[in-house]
Backbone as CSV, one residue per row, in Angstrom:
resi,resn,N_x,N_y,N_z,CA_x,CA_y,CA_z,C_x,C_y,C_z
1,UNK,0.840,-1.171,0.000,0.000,0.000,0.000,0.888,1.239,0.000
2,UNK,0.283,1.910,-0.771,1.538,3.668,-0.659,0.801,4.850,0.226
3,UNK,1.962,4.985,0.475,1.914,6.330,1.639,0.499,7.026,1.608
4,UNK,-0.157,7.214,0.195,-0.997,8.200,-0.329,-2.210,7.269,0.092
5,UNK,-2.233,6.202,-0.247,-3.660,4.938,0.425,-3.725,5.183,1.862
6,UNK,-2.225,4.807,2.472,-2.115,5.557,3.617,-2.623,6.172,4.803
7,UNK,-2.675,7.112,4.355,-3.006,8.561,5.013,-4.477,8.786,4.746
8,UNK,-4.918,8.122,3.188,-6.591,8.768,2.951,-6.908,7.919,3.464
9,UNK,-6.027,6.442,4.229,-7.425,5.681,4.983,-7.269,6.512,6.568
10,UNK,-6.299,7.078,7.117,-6.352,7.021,8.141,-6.694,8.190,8.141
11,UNK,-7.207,9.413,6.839,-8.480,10.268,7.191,-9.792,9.952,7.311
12,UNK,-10.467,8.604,6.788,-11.124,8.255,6.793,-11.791,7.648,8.131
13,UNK,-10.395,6.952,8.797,-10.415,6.868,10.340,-10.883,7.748,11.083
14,UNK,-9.854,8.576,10.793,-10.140,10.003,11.955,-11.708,10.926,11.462
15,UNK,-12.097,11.064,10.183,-13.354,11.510,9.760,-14.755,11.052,10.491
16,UNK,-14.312,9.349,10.359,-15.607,8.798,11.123,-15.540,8.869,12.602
17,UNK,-14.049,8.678,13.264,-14.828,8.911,14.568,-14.961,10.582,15.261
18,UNK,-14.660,11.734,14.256,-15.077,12.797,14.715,-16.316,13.005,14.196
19,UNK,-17.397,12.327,13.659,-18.869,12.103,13.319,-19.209,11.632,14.755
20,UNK,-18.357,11.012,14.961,-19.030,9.981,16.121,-20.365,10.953,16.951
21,UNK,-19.913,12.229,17.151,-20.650,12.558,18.002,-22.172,13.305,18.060
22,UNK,-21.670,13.410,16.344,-22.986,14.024,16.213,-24.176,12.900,15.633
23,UNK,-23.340,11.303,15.640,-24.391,10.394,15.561,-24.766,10.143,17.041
24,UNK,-24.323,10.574,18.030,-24.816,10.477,19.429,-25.815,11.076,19.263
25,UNK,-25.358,12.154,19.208,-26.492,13.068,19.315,-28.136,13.165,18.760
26,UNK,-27.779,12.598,17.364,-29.035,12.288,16.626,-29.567,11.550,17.512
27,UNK,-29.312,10.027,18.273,-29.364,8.724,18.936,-30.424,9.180,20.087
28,UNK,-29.052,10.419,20.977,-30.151,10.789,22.513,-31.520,12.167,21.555
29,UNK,-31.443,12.713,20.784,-32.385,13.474,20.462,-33.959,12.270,20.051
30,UNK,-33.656,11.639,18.968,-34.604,10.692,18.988,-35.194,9.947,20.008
31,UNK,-34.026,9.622,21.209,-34.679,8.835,22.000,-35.580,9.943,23.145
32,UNK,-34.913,11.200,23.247,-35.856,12.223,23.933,-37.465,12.089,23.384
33,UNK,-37.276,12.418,22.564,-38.553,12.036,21.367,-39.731,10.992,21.598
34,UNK,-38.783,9.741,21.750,-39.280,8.594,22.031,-40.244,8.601,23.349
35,UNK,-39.556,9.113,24.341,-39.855,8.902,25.488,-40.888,9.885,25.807
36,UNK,-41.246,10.912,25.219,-41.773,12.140,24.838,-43.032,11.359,24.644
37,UNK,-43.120,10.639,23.319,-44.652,10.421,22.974,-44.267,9.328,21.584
38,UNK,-44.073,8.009,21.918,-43.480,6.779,21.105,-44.428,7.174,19.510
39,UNK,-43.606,7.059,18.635,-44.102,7.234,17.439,-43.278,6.180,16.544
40,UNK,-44.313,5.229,15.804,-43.668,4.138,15.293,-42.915,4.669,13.949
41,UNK,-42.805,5.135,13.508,-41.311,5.753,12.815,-40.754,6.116,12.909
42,UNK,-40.755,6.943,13.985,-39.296,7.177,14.688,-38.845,5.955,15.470
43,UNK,-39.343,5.603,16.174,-38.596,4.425,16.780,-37.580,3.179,15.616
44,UNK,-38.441,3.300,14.578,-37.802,2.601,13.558,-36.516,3.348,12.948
45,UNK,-36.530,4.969,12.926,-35.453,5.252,12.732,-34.378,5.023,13.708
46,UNK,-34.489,5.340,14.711,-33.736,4.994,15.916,-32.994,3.337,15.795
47,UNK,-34.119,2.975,15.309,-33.511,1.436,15.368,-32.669,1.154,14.230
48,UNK,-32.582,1.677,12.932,-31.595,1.676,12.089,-30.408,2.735,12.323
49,UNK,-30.653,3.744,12.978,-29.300,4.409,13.511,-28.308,3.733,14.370
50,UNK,-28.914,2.817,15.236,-28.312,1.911,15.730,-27.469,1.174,15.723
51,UNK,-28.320,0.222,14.372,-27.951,-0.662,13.872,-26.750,-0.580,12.962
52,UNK,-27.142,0.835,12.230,-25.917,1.107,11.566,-24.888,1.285,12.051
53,UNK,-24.486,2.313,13.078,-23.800,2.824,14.257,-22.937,1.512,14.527
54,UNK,-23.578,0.466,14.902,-22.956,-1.080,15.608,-22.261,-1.268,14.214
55,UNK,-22.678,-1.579,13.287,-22.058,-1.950,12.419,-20.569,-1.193,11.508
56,UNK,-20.880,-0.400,11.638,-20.034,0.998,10.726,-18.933,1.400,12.018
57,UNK,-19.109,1.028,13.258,-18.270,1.155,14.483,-17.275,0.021,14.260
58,UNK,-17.586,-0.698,13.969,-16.885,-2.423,13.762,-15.711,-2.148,12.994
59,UNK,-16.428,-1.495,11.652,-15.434,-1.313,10.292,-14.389,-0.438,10.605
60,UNK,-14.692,0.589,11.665,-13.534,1.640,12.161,-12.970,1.072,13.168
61,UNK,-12.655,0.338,13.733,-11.862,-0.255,14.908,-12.405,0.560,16.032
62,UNK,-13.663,0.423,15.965,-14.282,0.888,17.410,-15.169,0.100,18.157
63,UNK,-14.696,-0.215,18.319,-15.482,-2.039,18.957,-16.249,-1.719,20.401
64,UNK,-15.927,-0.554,21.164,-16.388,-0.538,21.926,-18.027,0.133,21.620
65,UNK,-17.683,1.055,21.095,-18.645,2.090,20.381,-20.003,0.669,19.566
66,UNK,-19.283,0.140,19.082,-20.368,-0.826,18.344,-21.019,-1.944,18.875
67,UNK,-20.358,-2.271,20.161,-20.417,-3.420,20.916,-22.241,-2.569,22.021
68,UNK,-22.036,-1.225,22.106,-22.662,-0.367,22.962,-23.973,-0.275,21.866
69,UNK,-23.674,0.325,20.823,-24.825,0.193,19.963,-25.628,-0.870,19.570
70,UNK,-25.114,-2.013,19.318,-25.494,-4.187,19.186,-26.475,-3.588,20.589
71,UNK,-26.088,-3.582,21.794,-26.566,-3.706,22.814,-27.845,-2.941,22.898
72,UNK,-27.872,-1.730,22.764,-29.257,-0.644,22.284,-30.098,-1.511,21.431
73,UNK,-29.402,-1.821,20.012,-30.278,-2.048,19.531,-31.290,-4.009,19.553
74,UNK,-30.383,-4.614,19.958,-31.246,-6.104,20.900,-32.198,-5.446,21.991
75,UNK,-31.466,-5.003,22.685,-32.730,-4.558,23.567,-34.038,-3.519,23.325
76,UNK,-33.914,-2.782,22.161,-34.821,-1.736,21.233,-35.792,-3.001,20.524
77,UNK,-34.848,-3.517,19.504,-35.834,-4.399,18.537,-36.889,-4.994,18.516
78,UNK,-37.096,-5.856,20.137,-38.829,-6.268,20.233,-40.145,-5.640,20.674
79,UNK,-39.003,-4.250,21.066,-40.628,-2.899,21.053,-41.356,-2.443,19.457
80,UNK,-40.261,-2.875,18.576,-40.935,-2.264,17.350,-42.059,-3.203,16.875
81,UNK,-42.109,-4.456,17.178,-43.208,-5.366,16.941,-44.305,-6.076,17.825
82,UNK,-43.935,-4.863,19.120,-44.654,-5.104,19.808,-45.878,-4.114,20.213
83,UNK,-47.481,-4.591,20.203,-48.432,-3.748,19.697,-48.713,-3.256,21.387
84,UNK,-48.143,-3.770,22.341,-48.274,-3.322,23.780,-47.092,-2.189,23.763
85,UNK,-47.989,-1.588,25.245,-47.139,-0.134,25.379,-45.734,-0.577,25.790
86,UNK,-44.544,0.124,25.865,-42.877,0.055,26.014,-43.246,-0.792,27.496
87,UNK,-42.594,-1.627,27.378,-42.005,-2.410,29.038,-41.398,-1.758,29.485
88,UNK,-41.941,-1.872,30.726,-41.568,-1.124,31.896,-39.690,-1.056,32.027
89,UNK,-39.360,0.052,32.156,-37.705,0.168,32.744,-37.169,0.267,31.135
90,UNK,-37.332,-0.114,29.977,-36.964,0.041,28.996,-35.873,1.585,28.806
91,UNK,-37.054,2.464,29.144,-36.297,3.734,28.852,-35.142,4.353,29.493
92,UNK,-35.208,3.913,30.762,-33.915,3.964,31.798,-32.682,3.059,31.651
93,UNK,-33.502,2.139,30.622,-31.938,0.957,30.244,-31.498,1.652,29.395
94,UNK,-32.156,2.291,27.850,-31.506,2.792,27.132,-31.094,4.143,27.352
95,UNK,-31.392,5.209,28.269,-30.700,6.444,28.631,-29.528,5.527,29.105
96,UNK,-29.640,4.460,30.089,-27.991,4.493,30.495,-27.225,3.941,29.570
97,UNK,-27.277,3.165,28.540,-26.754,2.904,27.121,-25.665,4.110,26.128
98,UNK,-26.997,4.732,26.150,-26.614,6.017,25.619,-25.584,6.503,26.494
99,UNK,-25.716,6.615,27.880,-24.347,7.402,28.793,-23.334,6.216,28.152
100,UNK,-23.662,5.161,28.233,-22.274,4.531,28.661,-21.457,4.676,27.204
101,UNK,-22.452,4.554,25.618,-22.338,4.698,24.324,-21.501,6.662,24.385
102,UNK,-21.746,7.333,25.142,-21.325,9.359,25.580,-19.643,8.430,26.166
103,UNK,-19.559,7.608,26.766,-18.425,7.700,27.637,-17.051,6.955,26.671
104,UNK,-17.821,6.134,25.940,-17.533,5.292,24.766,-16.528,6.153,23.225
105,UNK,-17.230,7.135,23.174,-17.182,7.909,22.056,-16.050,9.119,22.520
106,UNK,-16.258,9.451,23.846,-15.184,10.428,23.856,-13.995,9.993,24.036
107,UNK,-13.864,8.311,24.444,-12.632,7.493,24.882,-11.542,7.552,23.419
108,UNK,-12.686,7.472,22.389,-12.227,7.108,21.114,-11.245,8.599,20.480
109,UNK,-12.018,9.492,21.063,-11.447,10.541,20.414,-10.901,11.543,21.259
110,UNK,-10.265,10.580,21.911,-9.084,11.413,23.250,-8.126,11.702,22.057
């Protein structure tokens, strides 16, 4: 690989995890939302931000970051097909997700 492959991957590195935060952000805004007054498309967006997030974290060597998002989103996924109201404690699991996903993200971009 040459110097020039290089460097544009390891802008590519550094590009995605200084996104990192403003995909947080999208993450806790939606889930404010959520908790606000559940609306089944948003929750579905939420659940592909997630999903993506876990996945696209993987590809950047951020395993922690993606390992945090997998986790959101298993525990998200059986509210979207479920026609009963959110189980109880749900929302307090995923605010602390989200902290621990906030504590995750700034580790990365010390």
């Amino acid at each position: 690989m040459t110097d020039k492959s290089k460097d544009r991957i390891s802008q590519l590195f550094q590009s995605y995890r200084e996104s990192l935060p403003v995909r947080l952000q999208e993450l806790e805004t939606a889930w404010a939302e959520l908790e606000a007054s559940w609306d089944e498309e948003r929750a579905n967006e939420f659940d592909m931000t997630c999903h993506g997030l876990a996945g696209s974290a993987l590809t950047f060597d951020c395993d922690k970051v993606g390992d945090i998002a997998r986790q959101i989103e298993i525990l998200f996924k059986p509210e979207l097909d479920n026609s009963q109201p959110v189980r109880a404690g749900l929302y307090e699991e995923i605010r602390s997700l989200l902290s621990e996903l906030s504590g995750a993200i700034r580790k990365v971009n010390e």
